[in-house]
C-alpha positions, -999 to +999 in steps of 0.1 A: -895+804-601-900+773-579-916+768-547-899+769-511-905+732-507-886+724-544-851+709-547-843+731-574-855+765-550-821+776-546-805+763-578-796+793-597-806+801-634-786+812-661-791+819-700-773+813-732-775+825-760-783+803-792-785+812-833-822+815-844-812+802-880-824+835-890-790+857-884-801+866-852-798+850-817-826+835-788-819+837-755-827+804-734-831+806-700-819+772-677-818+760-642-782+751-635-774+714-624-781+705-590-757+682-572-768+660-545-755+674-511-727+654-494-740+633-464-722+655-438-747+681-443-777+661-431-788+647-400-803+619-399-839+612-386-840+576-387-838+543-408-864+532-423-866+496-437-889+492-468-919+470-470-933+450-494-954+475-516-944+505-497-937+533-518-912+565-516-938+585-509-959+566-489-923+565-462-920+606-469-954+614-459-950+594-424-916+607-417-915+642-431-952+647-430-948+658-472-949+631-499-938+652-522-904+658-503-896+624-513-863+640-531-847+643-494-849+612-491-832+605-522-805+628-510-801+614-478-791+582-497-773+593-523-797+580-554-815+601-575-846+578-587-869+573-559-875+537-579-837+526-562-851+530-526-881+507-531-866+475-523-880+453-499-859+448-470-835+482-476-828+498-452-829+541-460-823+567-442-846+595-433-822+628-431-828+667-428-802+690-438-782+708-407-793+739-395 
């Protein structure tokens, strides 16, 4: 359902079953909530502190080598809009999960 690289890859799916307003029911299939990982399961890369300008994915593609992995990032500090980790002069880390 989602690519290998996608933080909802492992997230399993579920369905429920709804009325149709006609007597009958639908079916409605759902990715189940994902929950950001506890810090303990990552190791950290390195700290990265923000620029003026820079942006999420700008810092993901030089660390990770993927822009669109910016969501580890996220992870590895515990926010889930990439938005929060644009600050000038934060300090983020750059984490991988343990192996």
């Amino acid at each position: 359902m989602f690519d290998s690289t996608s933080r909802y890859y492992s997230i399993k799916t579920a369905t429920i079953s709804l009325p149709d307003g006609s007597g009958g029911t639908r079916e409605i299939r759902y990715v189940r909530r994902r929950f950001i990982p506890p810090a303990d399961d990552l190791t950290t890369l390195v700290e990265h502190m923000v620029s003026q300008g820079e942006r999420l994915d700008q810092v993901t593609a030089r660390y990770l080598g993927d822009p669109t992995q910016f969501w580890r990032v996220c992870d590895a500090n515990n926010v889930q809009q990439p938005e929060e980790l644009e600050e000038t002069g934060r300090v983020i880390t750059i984490a991988l999960p343990n192996m």
